[in-house]
C-alpha positions in Angstrom: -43.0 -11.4 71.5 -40.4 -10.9 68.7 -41.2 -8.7 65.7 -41.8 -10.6 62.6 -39.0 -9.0 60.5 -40.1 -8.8 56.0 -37.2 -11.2 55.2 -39.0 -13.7 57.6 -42.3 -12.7 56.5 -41.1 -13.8 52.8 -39.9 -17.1 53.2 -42.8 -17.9 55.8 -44.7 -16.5 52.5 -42.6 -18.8 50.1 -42.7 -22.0 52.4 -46.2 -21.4 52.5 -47.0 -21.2 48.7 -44.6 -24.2 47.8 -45.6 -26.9 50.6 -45.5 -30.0 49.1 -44.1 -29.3 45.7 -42.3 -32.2 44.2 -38.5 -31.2 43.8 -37.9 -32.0 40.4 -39.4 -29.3 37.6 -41.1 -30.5 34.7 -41.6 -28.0 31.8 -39.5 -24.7 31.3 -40.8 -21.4 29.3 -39.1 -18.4 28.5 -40.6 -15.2 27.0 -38.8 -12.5 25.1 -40.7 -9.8 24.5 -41.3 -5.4 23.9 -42.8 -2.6 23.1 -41.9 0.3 21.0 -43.8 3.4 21.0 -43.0 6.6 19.5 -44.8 10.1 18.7 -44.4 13.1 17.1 -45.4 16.0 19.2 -46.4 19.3 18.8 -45.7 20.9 22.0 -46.8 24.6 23.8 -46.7 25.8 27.2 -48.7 29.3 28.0 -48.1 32.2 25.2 -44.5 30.3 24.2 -44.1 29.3 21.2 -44.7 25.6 20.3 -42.3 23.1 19.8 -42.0 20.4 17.5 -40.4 16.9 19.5 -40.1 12.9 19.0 -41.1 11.4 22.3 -40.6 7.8 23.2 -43.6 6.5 25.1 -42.4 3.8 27.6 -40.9 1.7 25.1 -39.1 -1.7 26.5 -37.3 -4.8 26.0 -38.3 -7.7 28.5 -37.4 -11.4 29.0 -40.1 -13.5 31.0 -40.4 -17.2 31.9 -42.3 -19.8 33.8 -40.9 -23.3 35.0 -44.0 -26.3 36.2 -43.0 -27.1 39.4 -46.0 -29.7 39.6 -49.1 -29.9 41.3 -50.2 -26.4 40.3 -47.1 -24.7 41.5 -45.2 -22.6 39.2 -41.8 -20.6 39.4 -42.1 -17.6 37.4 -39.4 -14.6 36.9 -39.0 -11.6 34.7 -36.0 -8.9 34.0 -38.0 -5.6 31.6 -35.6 -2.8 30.3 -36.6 0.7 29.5 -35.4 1.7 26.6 -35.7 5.6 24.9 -36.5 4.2 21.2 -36.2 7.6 20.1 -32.3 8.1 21.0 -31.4 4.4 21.8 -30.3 5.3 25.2 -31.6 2.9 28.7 -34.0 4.5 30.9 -33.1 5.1 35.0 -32.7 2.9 36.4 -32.1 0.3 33.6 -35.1 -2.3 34.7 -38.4 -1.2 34.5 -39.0 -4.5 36.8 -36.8 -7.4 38.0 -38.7 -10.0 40.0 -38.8 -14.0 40.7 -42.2 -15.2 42.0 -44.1 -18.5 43.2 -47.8 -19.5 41.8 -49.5 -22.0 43.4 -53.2 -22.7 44.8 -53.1 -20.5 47.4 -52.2 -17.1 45.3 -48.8 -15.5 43.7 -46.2 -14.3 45.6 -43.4 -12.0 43.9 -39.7 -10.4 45.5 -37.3 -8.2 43.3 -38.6 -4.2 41.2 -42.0 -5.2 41.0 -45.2 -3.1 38.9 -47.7 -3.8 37.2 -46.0 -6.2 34.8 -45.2 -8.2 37.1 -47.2 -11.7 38.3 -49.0 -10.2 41.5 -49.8 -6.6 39.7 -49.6 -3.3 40.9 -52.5 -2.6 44.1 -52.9 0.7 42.9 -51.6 1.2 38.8 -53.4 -2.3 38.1 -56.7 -0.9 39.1 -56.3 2.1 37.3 -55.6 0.0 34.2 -58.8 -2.2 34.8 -61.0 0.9 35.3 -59.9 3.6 32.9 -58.5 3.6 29.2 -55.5 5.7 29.0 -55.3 8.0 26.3 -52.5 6.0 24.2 -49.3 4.6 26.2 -49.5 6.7 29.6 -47.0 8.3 28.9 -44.6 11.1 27.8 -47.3 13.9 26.8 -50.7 11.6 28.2 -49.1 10.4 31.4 -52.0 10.5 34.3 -51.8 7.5 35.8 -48.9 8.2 38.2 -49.7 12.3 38.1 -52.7 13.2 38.1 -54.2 9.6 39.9 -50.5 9.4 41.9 -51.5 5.7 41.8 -48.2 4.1 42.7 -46.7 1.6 40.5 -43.3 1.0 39.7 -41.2 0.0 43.1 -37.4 -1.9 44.2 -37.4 -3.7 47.3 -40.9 -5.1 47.3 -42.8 -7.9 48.0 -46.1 -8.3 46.1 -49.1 -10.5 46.9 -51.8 -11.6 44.4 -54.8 -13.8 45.7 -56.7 -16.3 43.5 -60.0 -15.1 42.0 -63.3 -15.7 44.3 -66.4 -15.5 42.2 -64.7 -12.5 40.4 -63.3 -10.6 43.6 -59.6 -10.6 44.2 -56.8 -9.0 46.8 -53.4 -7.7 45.5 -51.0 -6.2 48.5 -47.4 -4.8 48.1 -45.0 -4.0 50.9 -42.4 -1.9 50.0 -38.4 -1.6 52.1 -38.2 2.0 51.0 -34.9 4.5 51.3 -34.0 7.5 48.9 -34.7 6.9 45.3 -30.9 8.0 44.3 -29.6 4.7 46.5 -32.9 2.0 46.3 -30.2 -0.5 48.2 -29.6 2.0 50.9 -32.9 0.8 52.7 -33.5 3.5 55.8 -36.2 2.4 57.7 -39.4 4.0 55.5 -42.0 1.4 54.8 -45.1 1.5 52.4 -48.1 -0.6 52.2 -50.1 -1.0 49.3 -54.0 -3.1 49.1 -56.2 -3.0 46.0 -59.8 -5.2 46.5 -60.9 -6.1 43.1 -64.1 -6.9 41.4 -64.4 -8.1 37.9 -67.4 -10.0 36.3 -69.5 -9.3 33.0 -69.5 -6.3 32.3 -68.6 -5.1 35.4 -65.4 -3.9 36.6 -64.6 -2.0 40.0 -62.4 -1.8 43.1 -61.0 0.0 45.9 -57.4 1.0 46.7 -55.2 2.4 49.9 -52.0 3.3 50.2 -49.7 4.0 53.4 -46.3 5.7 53.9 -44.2 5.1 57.0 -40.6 7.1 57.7 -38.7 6.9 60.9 -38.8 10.4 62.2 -41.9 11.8 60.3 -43.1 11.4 56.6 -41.7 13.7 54.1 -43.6 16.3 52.3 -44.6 14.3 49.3 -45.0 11.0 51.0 -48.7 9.3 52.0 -50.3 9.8 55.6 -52.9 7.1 53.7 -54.6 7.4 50.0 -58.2 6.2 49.1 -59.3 5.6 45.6 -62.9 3.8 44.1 -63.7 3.6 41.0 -66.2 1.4 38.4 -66.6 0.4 35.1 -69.6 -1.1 32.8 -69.1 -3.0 29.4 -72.2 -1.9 27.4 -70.2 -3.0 24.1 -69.0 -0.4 21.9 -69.1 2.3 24.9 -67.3 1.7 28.1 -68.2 4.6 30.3 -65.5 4.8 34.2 -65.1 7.3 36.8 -62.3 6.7 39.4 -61.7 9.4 42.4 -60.0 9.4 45.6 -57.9 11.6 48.0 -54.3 11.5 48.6 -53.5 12.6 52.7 -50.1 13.9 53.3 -48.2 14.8 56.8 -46.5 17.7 55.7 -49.3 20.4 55.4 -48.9 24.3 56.5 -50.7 27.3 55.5 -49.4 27.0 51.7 -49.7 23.4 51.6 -52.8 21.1 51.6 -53.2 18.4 53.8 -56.0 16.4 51.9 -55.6 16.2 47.9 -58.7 15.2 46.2 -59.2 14.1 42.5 -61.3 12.6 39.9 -61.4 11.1 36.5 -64.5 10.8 34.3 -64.2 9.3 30.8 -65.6 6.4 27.9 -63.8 4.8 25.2 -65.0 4.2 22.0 -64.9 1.0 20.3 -66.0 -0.6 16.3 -63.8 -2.4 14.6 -60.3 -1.6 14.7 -61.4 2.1 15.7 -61.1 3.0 19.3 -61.4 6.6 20.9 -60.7 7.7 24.3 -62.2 10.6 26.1 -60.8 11.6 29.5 -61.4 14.6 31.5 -59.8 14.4 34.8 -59.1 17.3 38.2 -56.4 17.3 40.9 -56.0 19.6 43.6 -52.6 21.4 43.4 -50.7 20.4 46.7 -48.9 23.0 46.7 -51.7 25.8 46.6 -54.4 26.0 48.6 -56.8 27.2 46.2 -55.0 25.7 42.6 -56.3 23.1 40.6 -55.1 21.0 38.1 -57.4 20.6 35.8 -57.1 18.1 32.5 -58.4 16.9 29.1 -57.3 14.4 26.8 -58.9 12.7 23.2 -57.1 10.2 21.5 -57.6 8.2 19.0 -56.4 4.8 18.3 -56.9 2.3 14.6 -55.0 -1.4 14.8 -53.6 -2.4 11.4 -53.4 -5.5 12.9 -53.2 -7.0 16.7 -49.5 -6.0 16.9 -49.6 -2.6 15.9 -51.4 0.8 16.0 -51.7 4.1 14.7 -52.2 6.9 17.6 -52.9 10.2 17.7 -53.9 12.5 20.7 -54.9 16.1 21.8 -54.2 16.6 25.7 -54.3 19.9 27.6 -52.9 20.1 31.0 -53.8 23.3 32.9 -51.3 22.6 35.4 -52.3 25.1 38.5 -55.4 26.9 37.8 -54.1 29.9 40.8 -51.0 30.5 38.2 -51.2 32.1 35.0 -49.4 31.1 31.4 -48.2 27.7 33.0 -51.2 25.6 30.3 -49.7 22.8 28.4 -51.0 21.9 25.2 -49.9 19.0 22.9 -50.9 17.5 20.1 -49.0 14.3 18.5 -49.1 11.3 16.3 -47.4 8.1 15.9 -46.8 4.4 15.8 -46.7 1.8 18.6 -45.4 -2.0 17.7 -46.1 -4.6 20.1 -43.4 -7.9 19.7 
């Protein structure tokens, strides 16, 4: 039997999702949307002095749309820019995500930059995001969610699958035509999988994700043998209590290097009114040492002036490798974030 190549995997997919959808569209929307989000930070590392910065957070400019195809079916596509609000310049590469998709009864299918903006989600970032409350943005100073979790998110050449919702249990999978991260279009043969198993009802949130690398010729050092994570939630109102944890396998171990990674993530947020704190403290084994651990805290503290915008400010401290000394970051900031 021939191998089922991914370009014929897609359109199989696509067939599949649009079977019997009339030709002609009826109704056409188009979204144009952003974020911007910057802080003032007071930065130190070790027994440096501090330093005083203005960080953009992951701000971004985005253009989303939808077009009724009829009988449930929807096409749906989306082109988001990074943007660094804080000197004007475009992130790298330019598109945070670029993607077309098909909705129908039978699930979403996506093609194109895909994370977990994007209509099928990210397996492993869109749990994350369901379980825990970052501790304002996830990113620049707070960024845990693809460091200290390594919960992949943000991929080119990928093909995402989103399920419909069975009495609150859904499936997202992404397969990913990797090559080097210079040159996305030079695709070389490396492969990753991607599954997340949702659960979501009441108060209750939780799921389970894995992760899988695959490289002609062996993995590289940082790449995934396989990755486990598991993690719950519980809406008791004002106090949402999580933990998350899982272990990240890699190939490429040796006497300085570990082969398993393990970390966890404990934390609540806050909630009355337009008040909301986040408390997160959070452990990662150092990869690189066999006997380091990255160990984390972060408060933040978040009041809306109105559903569009916020007022933030954070503490986080980041001991980076507990086997090396004067390596501790500390930062403090404040700022604004503006949702349009």
């Amino acid at each position: 039997m021939r191998p089922i190549s991914p370009s014929a995997l897609a359109a199989s997919g696509l067939a599949f999702l649009s079977a019997g959808t009339p030709a002609a569209a009826q109704t056409q929307d188009l979204q144009v949307y952003g974020q911007v989000r910057l802080t003032v930070n007071n930065a130190k590392t070790g027994n440096a002095g501090s330093v005083m910065e203005m960080r953009d957070n992951a701000s971004r400019l985005g253009f989303r749309g939808k077009e009724d195809l009829g009988d449930g079916m929807a096409a749906l596509f989306g082109l988001e820019m990074g943007l660094e609000a804080d000197s004007g310049a475009a992130t790298t590469p330019a598109f945070r995500n670029s993607y077309v998709a098909l909705r129908g009864g039978l699930g979403t299918l996506a093609l194109g930059r895909l994370d977990s903006a994007n209509p099928t989600g990210s397996p492993l970032y869109s749990q994350v995001t369901r379980i825990t409350s970052f501790a304002a943005n996830d990113a620049g100073a707070t960024a845990i969610g693809t460091s200290i979790l390594n919960a992949r998110n943000r991929t080119s050449n990928s093909l995402g699958y989103q399920s419909p919702s069975w009495g609150g249990v859904n499936l997202r999978a992404r397969y990913y035509l990797r090559g080097d991260a210079k040159t996305p279009e030079q695709e070389n043969g490396a492969r990753s999988l991607d599954l997340g198993l949702n659960y979501a009802d009441g108060p209750w949130s939780a799921g389970i994700g894995y992760g899988k690398d695959t490289r002609p010729g062996g993995l590289l050092v940082n790449e995934f043998a396989s990755k486990w994570q598991v993690g719950m939630r519980y809406d008791f109102g004002a106090i949402e209590p999580y933990v998350l944890l899982g272990r990240d396998r890699y190939a490429a171990a040796s006497a300085a290097v570990r082969a398993d990674v393990d970390y966890w993530l404990v934390g609540s947020r806050f909630s009355t009114g337009p008040h909301a704190l986040v408390v997160n403290l959070m452990q990662r084994d150092v990869q690189a040492s066999q006997r380091g651990l990255r160990k984390r805290q972060q408060v933040a503290y978040t009041y809306a002036l109105s559903k569009r915008t916020e007022l933030q400010a954070f503490l986080d401290r980041d001991g980076i490798d507990s086997s090396r000394s004067n390596v501790a970051v500390r930062v403090v900031g404040a700022g604004i974030r503006h949702d349009f």
